[in-house]
C-alpha positions in Angstrom: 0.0 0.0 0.0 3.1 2.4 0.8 4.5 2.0 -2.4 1.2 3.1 -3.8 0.4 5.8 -2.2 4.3 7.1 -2.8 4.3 7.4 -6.6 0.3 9.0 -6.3 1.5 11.7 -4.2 4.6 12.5 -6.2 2.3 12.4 -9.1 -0.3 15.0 -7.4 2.8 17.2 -6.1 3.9 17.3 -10.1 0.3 17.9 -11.1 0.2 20.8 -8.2 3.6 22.2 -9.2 2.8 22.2 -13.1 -0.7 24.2 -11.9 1.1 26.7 -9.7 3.5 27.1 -12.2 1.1 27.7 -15.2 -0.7 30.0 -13.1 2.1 32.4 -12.5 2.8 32.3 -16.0 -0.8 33.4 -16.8 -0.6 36.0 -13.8 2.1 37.6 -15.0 2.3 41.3 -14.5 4.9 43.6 -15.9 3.8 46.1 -14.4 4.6 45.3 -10.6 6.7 47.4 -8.6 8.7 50.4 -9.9 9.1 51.4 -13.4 11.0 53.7 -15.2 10.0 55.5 -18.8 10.8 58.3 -21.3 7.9 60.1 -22.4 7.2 62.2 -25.4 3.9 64.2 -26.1 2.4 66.7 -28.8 0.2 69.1 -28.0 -3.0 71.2 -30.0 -3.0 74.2 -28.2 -6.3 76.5 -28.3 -5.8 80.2 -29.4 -5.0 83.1 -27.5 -7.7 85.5 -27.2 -7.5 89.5 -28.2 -9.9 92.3 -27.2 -9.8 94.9 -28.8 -10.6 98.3 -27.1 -12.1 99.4 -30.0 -14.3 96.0 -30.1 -14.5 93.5 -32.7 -16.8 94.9 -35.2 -14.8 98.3 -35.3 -11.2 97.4 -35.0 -10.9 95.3 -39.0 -7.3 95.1 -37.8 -7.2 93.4 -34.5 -5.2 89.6 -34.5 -7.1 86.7 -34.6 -5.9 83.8 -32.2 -5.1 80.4 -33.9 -5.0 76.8 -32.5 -1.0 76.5 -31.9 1.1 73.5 -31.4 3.2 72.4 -28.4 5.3 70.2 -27.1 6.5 68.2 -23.7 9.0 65.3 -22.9 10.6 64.0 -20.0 11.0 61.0 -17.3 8.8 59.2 -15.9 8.9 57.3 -12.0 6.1 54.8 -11.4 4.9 52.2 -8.6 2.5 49.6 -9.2 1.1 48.6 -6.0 -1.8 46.4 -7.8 -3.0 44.2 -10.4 -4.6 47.0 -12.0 -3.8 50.3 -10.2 -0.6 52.5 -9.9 1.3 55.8 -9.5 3.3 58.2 -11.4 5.4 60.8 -10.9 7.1 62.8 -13.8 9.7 65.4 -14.4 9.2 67.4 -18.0 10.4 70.0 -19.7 7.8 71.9 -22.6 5.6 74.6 -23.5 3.9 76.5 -21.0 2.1 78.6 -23.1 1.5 79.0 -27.1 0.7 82.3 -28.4 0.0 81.6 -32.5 -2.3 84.5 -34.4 -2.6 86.4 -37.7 -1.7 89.9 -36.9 -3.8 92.6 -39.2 -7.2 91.0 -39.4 -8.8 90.7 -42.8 -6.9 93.7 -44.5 -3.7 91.7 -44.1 -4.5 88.2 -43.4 -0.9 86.3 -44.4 1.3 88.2 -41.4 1.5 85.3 -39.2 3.0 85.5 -35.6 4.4 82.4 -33.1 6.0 82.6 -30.2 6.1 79.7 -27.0 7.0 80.1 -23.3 8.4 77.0 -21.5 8.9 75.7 -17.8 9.6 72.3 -16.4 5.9 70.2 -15.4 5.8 67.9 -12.1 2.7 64.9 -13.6 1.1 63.5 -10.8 -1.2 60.8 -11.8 -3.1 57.8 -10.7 -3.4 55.1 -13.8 -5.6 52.1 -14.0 -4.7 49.4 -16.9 -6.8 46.6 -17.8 -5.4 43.3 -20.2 -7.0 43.0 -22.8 -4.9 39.9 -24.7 -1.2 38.7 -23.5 0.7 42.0 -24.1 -1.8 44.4 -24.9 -3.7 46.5 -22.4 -6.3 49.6 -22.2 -4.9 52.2 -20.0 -6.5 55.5 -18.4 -5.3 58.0 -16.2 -6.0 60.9 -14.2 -4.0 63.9 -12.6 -2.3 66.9 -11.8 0.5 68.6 -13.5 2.2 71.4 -11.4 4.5 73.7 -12.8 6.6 76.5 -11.1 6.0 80.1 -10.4 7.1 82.9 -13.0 6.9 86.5 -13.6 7.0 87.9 -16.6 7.2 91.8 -17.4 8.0 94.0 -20.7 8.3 93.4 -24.3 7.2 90.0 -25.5 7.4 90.0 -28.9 8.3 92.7 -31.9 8.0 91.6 -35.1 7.9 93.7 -38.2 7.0 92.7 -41.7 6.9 93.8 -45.1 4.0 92.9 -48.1 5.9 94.4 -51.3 2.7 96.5 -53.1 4.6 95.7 -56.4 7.2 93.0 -56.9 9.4 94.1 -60.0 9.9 97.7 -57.4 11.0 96.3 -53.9 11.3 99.7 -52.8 7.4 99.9 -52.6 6.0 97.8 -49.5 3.4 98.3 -46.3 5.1 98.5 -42.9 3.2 96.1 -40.3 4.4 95.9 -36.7 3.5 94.1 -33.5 4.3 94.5 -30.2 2.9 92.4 -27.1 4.0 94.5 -23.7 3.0 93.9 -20.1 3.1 89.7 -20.0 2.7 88.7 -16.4 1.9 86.1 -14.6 2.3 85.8 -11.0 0.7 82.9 -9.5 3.2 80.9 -7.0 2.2 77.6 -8.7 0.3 76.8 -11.9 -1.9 73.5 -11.7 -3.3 72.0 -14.7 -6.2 68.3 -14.7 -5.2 65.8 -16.8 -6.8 63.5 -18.2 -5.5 60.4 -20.5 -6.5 57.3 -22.4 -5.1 54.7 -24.4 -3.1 51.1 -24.7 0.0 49.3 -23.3 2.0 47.1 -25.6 4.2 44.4 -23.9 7.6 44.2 -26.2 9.2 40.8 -26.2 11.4 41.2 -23.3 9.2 42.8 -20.8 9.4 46.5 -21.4 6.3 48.5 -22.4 5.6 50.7 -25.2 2.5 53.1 -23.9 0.3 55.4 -26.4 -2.4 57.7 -25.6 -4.8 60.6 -26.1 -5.9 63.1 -23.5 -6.7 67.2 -22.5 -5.1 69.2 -20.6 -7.0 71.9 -18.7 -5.5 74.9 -16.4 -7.4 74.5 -12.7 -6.2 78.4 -12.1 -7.2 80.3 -15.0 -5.5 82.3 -17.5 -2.3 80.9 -18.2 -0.6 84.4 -19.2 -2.3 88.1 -19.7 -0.6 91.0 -21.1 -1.3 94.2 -23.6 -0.8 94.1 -27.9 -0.3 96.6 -29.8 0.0 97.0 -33.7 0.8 99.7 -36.0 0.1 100.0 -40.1 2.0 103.1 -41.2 1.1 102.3 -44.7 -2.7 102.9 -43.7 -2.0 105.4 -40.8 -4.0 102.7 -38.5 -3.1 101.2 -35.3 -4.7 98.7 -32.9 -4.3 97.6 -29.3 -6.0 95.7 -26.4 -5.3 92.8 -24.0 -5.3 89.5 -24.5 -5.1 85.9 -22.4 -3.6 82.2 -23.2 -5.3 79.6 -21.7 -2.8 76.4 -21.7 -5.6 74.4 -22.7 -4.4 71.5 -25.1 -5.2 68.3 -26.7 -2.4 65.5 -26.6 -0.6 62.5 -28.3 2.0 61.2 -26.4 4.2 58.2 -26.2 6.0 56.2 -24.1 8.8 54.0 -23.4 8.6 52.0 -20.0 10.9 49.6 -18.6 10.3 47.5 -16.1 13.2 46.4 -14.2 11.6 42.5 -15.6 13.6 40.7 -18.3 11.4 38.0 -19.5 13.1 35.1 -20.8 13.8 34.5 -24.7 10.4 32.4 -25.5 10.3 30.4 -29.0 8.9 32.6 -31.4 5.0 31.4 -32.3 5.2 31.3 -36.4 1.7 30.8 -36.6 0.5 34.3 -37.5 2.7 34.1 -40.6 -0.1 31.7 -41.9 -3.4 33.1 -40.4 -2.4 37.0 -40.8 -1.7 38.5 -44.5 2.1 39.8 -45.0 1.4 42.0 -47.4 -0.7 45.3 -47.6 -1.6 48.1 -50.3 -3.3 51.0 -48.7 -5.4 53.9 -50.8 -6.7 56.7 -48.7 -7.9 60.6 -48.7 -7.1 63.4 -46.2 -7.5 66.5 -45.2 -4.7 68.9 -47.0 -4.4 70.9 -43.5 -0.5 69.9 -43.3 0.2 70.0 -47.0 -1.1 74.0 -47.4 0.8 75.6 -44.4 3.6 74.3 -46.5 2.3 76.0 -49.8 4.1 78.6 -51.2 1.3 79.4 -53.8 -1.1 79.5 -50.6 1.7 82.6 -49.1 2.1 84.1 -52.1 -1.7 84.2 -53.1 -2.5 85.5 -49.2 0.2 88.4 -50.3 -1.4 88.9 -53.5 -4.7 89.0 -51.6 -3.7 91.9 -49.9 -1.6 93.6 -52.4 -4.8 93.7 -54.4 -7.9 94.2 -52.2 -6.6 97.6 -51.1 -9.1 100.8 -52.2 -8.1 102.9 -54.7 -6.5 106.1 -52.9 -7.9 108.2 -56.0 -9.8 108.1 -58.9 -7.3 107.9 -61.1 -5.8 104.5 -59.6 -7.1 101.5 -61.7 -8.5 98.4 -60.3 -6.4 95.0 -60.4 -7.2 91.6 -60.5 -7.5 89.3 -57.4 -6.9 86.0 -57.2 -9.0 83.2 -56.1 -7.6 79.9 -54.4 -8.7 75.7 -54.0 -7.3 73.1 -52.7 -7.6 69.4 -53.1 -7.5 66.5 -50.6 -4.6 64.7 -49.9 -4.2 61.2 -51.6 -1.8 59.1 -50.5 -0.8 55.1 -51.5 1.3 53.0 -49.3 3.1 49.3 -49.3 3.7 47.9 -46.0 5.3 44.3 -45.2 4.8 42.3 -42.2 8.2 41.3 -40.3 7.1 40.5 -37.5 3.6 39.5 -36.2 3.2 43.2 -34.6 6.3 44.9 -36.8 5.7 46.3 -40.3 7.9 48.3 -42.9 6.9 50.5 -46.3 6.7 53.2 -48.0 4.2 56.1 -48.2 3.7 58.9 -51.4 1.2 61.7 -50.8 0.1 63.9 -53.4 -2.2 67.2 -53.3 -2.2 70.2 -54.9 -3.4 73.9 -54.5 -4.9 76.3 -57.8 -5.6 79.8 -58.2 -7.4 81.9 -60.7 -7.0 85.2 -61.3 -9.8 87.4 -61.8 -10.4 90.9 -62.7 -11.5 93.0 -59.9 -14.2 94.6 -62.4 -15.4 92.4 -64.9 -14.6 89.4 -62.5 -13.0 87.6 -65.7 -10.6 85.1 -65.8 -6.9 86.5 -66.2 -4.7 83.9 -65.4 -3.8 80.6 -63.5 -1.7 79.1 -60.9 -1.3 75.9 -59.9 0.9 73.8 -57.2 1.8 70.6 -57.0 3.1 68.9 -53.1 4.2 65.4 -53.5 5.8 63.3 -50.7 7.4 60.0 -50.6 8.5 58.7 -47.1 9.6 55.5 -46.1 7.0 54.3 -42.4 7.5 51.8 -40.1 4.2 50.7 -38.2 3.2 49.3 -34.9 0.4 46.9 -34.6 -0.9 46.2 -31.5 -3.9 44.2 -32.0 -3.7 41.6 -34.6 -7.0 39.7 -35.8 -7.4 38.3 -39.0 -10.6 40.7 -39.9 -9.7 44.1 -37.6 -6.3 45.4 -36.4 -5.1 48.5 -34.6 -2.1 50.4 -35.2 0.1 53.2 -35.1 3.0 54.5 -37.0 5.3 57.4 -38.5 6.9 58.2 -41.8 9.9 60.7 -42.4 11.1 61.3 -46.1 11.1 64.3 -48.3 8.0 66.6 -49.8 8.6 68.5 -53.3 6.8 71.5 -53.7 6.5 72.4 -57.3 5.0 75.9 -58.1 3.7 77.8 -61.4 2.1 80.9 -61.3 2.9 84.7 -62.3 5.3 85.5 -59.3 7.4 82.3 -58.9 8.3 79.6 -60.8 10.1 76.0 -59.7 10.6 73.4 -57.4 11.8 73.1 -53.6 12.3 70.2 -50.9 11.1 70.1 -48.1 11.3 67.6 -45.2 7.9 64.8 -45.6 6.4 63.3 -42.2 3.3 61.3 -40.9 2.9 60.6 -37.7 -0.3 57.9 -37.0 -1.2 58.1 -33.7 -4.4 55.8 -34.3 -5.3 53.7 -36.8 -7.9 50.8 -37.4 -8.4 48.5 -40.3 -11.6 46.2 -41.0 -12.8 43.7 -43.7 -12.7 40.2 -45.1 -9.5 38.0 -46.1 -8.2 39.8 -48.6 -10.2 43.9 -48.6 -10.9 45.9 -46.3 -11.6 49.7 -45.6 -9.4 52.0 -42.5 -9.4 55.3 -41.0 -6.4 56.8 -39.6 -5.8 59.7 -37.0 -2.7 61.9 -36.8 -0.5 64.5 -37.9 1.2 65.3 -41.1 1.1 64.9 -44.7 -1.5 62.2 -45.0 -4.0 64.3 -43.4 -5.2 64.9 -39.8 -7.8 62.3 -40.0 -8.2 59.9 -43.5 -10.0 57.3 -44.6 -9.9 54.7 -46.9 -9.3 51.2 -48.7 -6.9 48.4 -49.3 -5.7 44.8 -50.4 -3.6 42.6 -48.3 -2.3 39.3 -48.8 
């Protein structure tokens, strides 16, 4: 009976380890403990806000605020203290505040202003993630960022440009200065909510790539106040006011987490190389938002715009011709090829273009044509983090070059120009072999596009 009962209870000690042991595997969490990352983030910043003393329906010149773009990047501490809950702690270095705006109102709409403020951010944040497969999890957070105390006095920004009222004579052009005085902000410490959500993805040794989406909104008000003033010798006309910027953003950021865990080397599953297609062909359309702040023809038909809209001074003067402007969506084809089940390589071209017609201010008949031409080709690398063999999330970014080629009466030729995509979100669904996909990011592709594509 003893020898009977020995090998039955090395059996069930076996069958108990094998369990324990298969459990832990399956409980796995990279996340436990401390964890150290390097964050990255981009930021749409809301406009600045002018007032006018002379109020908006009197003062044609006032500026006009526009949504700006930031930045922030730093490290990152964290401590995990449960399955699904931890705490972070972060030390960055970005913009504080984001003044962007067309200075001259309507009467000179091309004379475009930027200027940025920065300080270093504290992130305080509480995270929850949730798994949603073996190395992909949802993640949201919410926070606090603090920032230190400033003061800020005098002379912001000074900027004077010149629109040439006839290009064959550059000794003919309309003055057109701003000056931004009086910038303050005194508060002992700036707090901002944030708020994020988005996706872990586990990389083969244990560290942690993190993307996500969130807002960023200022708990103590206006961000920075101070006074404008603009002058327009040219038209004997000046302008002033105040004017506050809010820090209030939208954000992309990403992340690279490591965890203090190597996992072991594990056999590499070729399985997905039969049930998920290798090959992909991509056709979609964009917005051309990216594509015509690049356009020359777009600056020089916003210069022409004002060159020509001007009233005659007497009646002798003649009326010119204006010129009218389109643009196109942005196409773009791409090639990408699986390497790995969650890796992909390729190529992306975009193409758009912008046209013009010139008009006579009288008659309103046609006078002449421009046209512009923006073509990109990049190469793009892409991140898949959710791999089915009918849907599949990604991200992804593309640098290469963009060639900007130009016709019309002022300027003729071609220029380069540096060619980017970043994807912050994409998702593809179909059947074996189509399919249709939207995308979300920043760049040449568009802002948001949509389309269709073959893969095998």
């Amino acid at each position: 009976m003893k020898t009977i009962r020995l090998p039955i209870c090395l059996i069930v000690l076996l069958l108990c380890a094998a369990s324990m042991e298969t459990r832990a595997q399956q409980e796995y969490n990279p996340f436990k403990g401390f964890n150290i990352g390097v964050t990255t983030q981009a930021q749409l910043v809301a406009p600045v806000n002018f007032k006018s003393v002379y109020g908006p329906t009197v003062d044609a010149f006032a500026p006009k605020g526009l949504p700006g773009f930031g930045y922030e990047g730093g490290l990152e501490l964290s401590y995990h203290f449960a399955k699904w809950f931890g705490v972070s702690l972060g030390l960055n270095f970005g913009s504080s505040a984001v003044m962007d705006f067309k200075a001259g109102g309507k009467r000179i709409p091309w004379n475009r202003l930027s200027d940025r403020f920065h300080d270093f951010f504290f992130p305080l944040k509480f995270e929850f993630h949730y798994p949603v497969s073996d190395r992909f999890w949802l993640v949201s957070d919410l926070g606090v960022k603090f920032s230190g105390s400033f003061q800020i006095g005098g002379t912001m920004m000074q900027s004077t440009m010149a629109v040439y009222e006839d290009f064959n004579d550059p000794t003919t052009y309309v003055d057109l200065t701003c000056v931004t005085s009086g910038l303050t902000s005194t508060r002992a410490v700036n707090a901002d909510l944030v708020f994020d959500m988005g996706f872990y993805y586990q990389l083969p040794y244990g560290d942690l790539l993190r993307f996500t989406a969130g807002v960023n909104a200022p708990m103590t008000g206006t961000t920075l106040s101070g006074l404008y003033q603009l002058t327009c010798p040219a038209y004997q006309y000046e302008s002033g006011g105040t004017f506050t910027c809010i820090n209030n953003h939208l954000n992309f950021s990403a992340a690279y987490i490591h965890t203090f865990k190597k996992v072991k080397a594990k056999q590499l599953d070729k399985s997905w190389m039969e049930e998920l297609p290798r090959h992909e062909f991509q056709f979609n359309v964009g917005d051309p938002f990216v594509a015509v702040n690049y356009s020359n023809l777009n600056w020089l038909n916003r210069n022409l715009e004002h060159v020509y809209s001007y009233d005659p001074v007497s009646w002798t003067e003649p009326l010119s011709d204006y010129i009218h402007t389109r643009c196109v969506p942005s196409f773009s084809f791409n090639y990408n090829f699986r390497v790995q089940k969650w890796f992909w390589v390729g190529a992306l071209t975009t193409i758009t273009g912008v046209h013009g017609t010139y008009r006579d201010r009288l008659t309103d008949a046609k006078t002449g044509r421009a046209s512009e031409v923006l073509w990109t080709i990049m190469p793009d690398v892409r991140f898949s983090y959710f791999n089915r063999p009918h849907v599949t999330l990604y991200s992804g970014i593309a640098l290469g070059v963009m060639l900007d080629h130009v016709k019309s009466r002022e300027y003729q030729g071609t220029q380069a120009f540096l060619g980017y995509q970043l994807t912050a979100f994409g998702v593809k669904a179909g059947g074996k072999h189509w399919f249709g996909n939207v995308e979300l990011g920043v760049g040449h592709k568009g802002i948001a596009s949509a389309g269709f594509g073959y893969q095998f």
